[in-house]
C-alpha positions in Angstrom: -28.5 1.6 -3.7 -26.8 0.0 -6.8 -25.2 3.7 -7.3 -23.9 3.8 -3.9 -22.5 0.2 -4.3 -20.6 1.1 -7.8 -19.5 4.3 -6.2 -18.2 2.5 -3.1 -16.7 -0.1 -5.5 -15.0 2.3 -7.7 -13.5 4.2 -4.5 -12.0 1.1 -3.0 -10.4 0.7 -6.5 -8.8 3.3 -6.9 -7.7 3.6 -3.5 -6.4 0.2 -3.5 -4.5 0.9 -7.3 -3.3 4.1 -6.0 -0.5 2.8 -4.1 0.8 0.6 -6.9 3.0 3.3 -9.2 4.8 4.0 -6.6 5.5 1.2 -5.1 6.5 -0.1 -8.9 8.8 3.0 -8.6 10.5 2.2 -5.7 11.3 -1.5 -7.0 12.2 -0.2 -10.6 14.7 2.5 -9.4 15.5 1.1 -5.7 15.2 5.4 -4.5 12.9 6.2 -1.7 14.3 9.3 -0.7 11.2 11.3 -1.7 8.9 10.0 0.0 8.0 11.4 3.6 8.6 8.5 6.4 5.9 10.7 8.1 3.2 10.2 5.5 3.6 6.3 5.6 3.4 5.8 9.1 0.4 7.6 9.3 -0.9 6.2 5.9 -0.1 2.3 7.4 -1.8 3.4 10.7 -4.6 4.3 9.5 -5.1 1.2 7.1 -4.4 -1.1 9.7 -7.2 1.1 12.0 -9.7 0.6 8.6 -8.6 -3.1 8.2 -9.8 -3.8 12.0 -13.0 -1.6 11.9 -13.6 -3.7 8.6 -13.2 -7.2 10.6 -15.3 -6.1 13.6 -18.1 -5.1 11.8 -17.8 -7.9 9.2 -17.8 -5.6 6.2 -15.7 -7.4 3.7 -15.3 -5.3 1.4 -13.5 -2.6 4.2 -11.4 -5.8 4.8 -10.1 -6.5 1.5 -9.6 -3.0 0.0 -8.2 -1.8 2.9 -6.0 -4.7 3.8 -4.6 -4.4 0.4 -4.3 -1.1 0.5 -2.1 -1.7 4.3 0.1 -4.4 2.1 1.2 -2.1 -0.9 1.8 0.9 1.8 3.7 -1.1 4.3 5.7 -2.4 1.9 6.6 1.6 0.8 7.2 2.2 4.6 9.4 -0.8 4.8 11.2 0.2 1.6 11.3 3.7 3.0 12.5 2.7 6.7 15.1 0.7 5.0 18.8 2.0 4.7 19.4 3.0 1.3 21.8 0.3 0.5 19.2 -2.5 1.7 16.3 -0.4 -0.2 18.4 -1.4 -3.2 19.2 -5.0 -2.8 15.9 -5.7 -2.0 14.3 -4.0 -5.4 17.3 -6.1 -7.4 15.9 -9.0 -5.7 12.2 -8.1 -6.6 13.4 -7.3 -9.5 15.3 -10.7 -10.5 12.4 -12.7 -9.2 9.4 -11.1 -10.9 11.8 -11.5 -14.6 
């Protein structure tokens, strides 16, 4: 059992982490033109599906990886969805709050 835990542990890790470089990139260099709009809805879908199978079974660890994992991927759809123009202002805002 204490395998499974650190394996389950280490999966929600790096799940959770994996969305960080490129939402980092998007804020650094304001470009999302990349990234497939198709992936991220399906990618925030299926999050937000995890995040409320999480809550109804009361599994908190589904909860938080998974609702962090919708925040960081949301925000790439959102960055994404944005015109590019907006995309920018927004990551030079981001970018003069986090200095």
């Amino acid at each position: 059992m204490v395998l499974t835990s650190w394996i389950g542990a280490l999966a929600a890790l790096a799940s959770t982490i994996s969305f960080g470089p490129q939402a980092l990139k998007i804020i650094r260099t304001g470009e999302t033109g990349d990234i497939s709009l198709g992936m991220y809805v399906i990618t925030v879908t299926a999050f937000a599906l995890w995040l409320a199978y999480g809550i109804l079974l009361r599994q908190w660890p589904i909860v938080a990886a998974n609702g962090i994992c919708l925040l960081l991927s949301g925000f790439i759809l959102v960055m994404k969805a944005l015109p590019p123009r907006k995309t920018r202002q927004v990551s030079r805002k981001i970018k003069a709050e986090m200095k």
